[in-house]
Each structure stands twice: as C-alpha cells, then as structure tokens.
N, C-alpha and C positions, 0 to 999 in steps of 0.2 A: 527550220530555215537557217536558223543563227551557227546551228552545230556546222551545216555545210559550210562558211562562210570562210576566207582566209584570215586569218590576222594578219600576215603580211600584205594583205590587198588592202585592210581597212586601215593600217597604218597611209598606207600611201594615198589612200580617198582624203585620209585625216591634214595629211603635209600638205595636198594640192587646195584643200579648201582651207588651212588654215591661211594659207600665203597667196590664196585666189592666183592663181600661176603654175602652170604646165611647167613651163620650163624650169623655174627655180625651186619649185618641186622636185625634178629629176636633179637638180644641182644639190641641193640637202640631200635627197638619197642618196648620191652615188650613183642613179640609174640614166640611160640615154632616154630622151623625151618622150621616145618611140615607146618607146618599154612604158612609162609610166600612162600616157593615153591608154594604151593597151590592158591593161589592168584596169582603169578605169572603166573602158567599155564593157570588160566580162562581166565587171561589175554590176554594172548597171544593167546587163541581159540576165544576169541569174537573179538580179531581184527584178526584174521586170519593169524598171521604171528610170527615169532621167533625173540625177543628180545635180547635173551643174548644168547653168546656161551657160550656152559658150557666144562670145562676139570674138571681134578682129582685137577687140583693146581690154575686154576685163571678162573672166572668169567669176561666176557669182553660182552659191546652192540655191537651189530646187527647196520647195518646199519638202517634197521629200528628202531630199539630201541633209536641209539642216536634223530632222529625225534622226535619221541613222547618223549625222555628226555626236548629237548629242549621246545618242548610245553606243556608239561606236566608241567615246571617250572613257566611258564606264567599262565596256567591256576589256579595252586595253588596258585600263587601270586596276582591272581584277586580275588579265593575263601577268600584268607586273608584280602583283601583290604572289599571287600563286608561285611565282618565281623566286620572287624575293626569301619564300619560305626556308629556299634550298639553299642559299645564298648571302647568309648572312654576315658570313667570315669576309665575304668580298666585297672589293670596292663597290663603291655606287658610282652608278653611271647612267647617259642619257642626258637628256636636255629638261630644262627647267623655266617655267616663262612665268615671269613674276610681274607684278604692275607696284608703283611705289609712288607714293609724293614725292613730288621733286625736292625739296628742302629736306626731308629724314634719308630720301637717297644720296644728297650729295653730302650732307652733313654727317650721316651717324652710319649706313650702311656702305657705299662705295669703298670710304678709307677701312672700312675691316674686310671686306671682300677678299682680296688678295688672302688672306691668310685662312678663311673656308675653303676656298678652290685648292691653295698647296694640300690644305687635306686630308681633299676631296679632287685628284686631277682626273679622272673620267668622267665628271661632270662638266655640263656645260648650260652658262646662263643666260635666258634672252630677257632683259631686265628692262622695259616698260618704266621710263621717267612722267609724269602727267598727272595734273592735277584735276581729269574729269573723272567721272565714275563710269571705268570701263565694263561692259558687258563677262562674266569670267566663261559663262558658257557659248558664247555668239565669236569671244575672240580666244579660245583657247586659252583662258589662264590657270594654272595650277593653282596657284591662291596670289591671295592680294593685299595689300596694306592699305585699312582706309581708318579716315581721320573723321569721326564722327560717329553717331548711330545707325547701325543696320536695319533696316524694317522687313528685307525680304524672307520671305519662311522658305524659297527655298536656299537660301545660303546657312551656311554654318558662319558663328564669327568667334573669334578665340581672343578675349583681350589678353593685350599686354601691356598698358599703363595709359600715361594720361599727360598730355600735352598744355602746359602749366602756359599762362598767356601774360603776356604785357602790354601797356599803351604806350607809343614809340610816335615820335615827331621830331623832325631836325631842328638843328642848333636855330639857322634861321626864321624858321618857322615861329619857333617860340618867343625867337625876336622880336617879330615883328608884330603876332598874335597876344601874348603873352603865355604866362607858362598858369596854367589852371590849378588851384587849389582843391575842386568840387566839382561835382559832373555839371551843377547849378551854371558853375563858371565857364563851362561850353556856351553857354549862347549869352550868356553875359558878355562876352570876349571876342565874338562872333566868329568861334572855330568850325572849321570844316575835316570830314572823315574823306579818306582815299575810299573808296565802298569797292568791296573783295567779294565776286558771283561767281559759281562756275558756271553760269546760266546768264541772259541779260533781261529772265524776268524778273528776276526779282530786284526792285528798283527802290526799294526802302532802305535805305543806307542809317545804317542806327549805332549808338551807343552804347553797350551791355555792360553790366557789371553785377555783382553780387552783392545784395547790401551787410549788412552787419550781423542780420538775422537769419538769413542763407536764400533770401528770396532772390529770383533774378529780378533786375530794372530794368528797364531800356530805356533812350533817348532819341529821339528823334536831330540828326541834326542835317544841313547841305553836305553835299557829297559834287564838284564839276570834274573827277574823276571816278571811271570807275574800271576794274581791272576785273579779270579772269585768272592771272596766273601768281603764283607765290614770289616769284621774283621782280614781275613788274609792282607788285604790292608795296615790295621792301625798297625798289629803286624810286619808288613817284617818293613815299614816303621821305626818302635823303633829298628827295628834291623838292622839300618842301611844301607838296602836295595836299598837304592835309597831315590829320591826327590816325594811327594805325593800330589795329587791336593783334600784333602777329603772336604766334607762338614763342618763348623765349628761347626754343630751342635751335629757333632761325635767326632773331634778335637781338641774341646775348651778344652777339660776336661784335656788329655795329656800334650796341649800345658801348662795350667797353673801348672800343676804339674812338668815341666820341663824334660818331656820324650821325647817330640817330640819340637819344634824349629821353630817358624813361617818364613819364608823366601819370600823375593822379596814381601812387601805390596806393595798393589798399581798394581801387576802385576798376579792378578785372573781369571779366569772362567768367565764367565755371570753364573749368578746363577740359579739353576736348577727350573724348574715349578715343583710344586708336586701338587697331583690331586688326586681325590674322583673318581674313577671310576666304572662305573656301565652298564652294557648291558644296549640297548635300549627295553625299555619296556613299556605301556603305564602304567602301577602302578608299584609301589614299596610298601611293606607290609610296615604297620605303625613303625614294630620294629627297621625294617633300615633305616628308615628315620630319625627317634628320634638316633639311632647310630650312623649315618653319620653326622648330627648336630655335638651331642656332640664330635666329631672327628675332627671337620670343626673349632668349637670353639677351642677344646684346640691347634689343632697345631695355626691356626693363631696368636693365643696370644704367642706364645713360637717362631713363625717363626719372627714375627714381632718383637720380641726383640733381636732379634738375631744380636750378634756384633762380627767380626771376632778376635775383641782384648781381646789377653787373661786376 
C-alpha cells in the first residue's frame, strides 16, 4: 500500500493536519483550497478510511489519520534523507519547527538567529517560544529544547550543558524581610518563595540547594504567588514577591543592573540538564541536523561560560 502512496499527497495531509486548516493549508502550499480538499479525499478513498473530522469551525485527525501522521512524518524524513544523499554541495532548504524556552530563545538563540539564516537563506524557521512540554510527534516538532530530565524512551535527547542557577529577591524585598545568611534563616525571617509550575498541581513550593557534601536539601517554605511562566517568575520576583531560584542565564542581567539581589551564594539548586531533543527515528533530514549542531554549538559555548557572579 505504502509503495502506491503519493508523497506529494502525504506532504499535503501532513500541512492540513499540522495547521488543522483547509484553507491555510492551501496558503503554505501555494495550492487553491479546492486542489488541497481534493487530495485529501483521494486520500482518504485509496486508504479506505476518514482522516480528519471536519466541523463549520475546527478541522481535527481521526484516529486513523494521527497513524498515518505519524508515519507519514518518517517516511518524508527518509524521502529527505534519500535526497539529501545527492545533494550535499546544496543549499539546505525547507522549513524547520523548533520549540524553545522562552528565556534561552530571547536570551542566547533569537540574537544569533539572523546570522544562521544569512547562511542558510533557503531555510525557513517556525520557532515555538513556551515554557510547557510540547507533544514533538502530536504537534509536528523537528526537535526541541528542554530544560530538565527526559524520561520518555521514545524520544532521543542530546545534551548540551547545564543551566547554573541562583537565589534572586529585590532590593525591597530584602528590606523589609531581611537579607538571609542560611537557608535556617528563611523561616527565621519569615521569607516567602514566588513558587514556578508548569502544571498548578504541583502546590509544594520549596527551597533546594546542594549542601557541602553534594546531597540535595530542600526547604519547605509559603509561596501567596505562584507562576507558570519564566517571565512572570522574574517580574513577581523585581516586585517583591518573594525569594526566586531562576537560572543565571535569565538572572544575570537584573542582578547586575541592581533590580533583583543575589541571596544565600553557595546555597543553589543542582543545575538543570538542557537537551536537544528529538523523536526516535532512524534519520533525521540534513537541515535539522546542520540546526541542531549549530544550536549544540552556541549554547554550549554560552552555558560553559556561564558565572552565577554578577
């Protein structure tokens, strides 16, 4: 069945279900709406089965359709790989859909961006800002950038360093709290944490540090904020909000500016693992792989310099 199958048809199954949309579907290809419905039905008649539910307001896959999403992903990434064999004197080209924390995108990848696309000008990037943990096979990602441990067996994860962390509280803050010597001196003092979820189960807002011997601590202390997103973290924090455990890679910049106030050195986090992450697939097209490089390359040189002192 597979051999019959078009690549140009599953390309175009792949755009409408990537962007749940007829129309801007036919808008990315180039093709009239007409043209890409029409493809979809043959589709769906030579495999025998219905892909997409269709309403008046949202296009959504079939249990069947996400199937063939997902192999249909593989198989064009083998068609590209097969290509790429012949092709390597030439440009790379195609689209690229990446997912990133929003603090290492605006911080460390956005300002080098411009000068991988000069290049690289036949590329083109759909670059995912967010701090949840997006699905890479449900919403089409090529690979991803996550901040933390991966558990799943089926993703691939490729580290690339390590996100070195600080305790951070404003000038007023420390005013009026005092400025703590000892994690002891959190509830001595009666400080409070801004508590950072990308979930709002998890409702234990705690203290972490490393002690002397390399064991982790925690602290239990109050938390009457609690945030989901990396920027509202770093803004409650200037405002007073509580005590903040952020990365010094998003930190450093406040701290030297004298908005936010480094607190308790010496009493940090283990530093977070950050990773290339990618489904498991036997190829990867040539363009993400030259991507994922030059991505591998600049954070490690920026994570490796990375100094918690302002």
């Amino acid at each position: 069945m597979a051999s019959n199958l078009d690549i140009a048809a599953l390309r175009v199954f792949l755009q409408v279900a990537e962007l749940a949309h007829f129309s801007r579907a036919a808008e990315e290809l180039g093709l009239p709406k007409g043209r890409v419905s029409q493809v979809v039905r043959e589709l769906e008649s030579r495999l025998g089965t219905r892909l997409f539910q269709r309403t008046t307001r949202r296009v959504s896959l079939t249990s069947d359709g996400e199937l063939l999403a997902e192999r249909a992903r593989s198989l064009l990434a083998d068609a590209g790989e097969i290509e790429a064999l012949f092709q390597q004197d030439q440009q790379l080209g195609g689209r690229l859909r990446v997912d990133l924390p929003v603090r290492l995108a605006l911080d460390l990848v956005l300002p080098a961006l411009p000068g991988f696309l000069a290049d690289h000008p036949g590329l083109q990037v759909e670059l995912s800002c967010t701090d949840r943990r997006v699905d890479l096979v449900e919403e089409g990602f090529d690979c991803v950038l996550r901040v933390g441990a991966v558990h799943d067996p089926m993703l691939v994860a490729r580290p690339v360093g390590q996100l070195r962390m600080m305790n951070v509280a404003s000038p007023a803050y420390l005013a009026a709290r005092g400025t703590p010597a000892t994690p002891e001196d959190l509830i001595a003092q009666g400080h409070e944490l801004v508590h950072y979820s990308q979930t709002w189960a998890d409702r234990r807002p705690r203290f972490d540090w490393v002690d002397a011997e390399g064991r982790a601590r925690s602290l239990g202390l109050p938390a009457r904020v609690s945030v989901n997103h990396t920027d509202a973290y770093e803004a409650a924090a200037q405002a007073g909000m509580g005590i903040v455990q952020a990365p010094c890679v998003g930190a450093r910049t406040a701290v030297a500016e004298g908005r936010l106030v480094r607190v308790l050195p010496g009493y940090e986090p283990a530093p977070l693992p950050v990773q290339l992450v990618m489904s498991q697939r036997r190829h990867t097209p040539r363009r993400v792989r030259v991507f994922m490089d030059w991505l591998a390359g600049l954070l490690a040189t920026h994570l490796a310099d990375d100094n918690p002192a302002p």
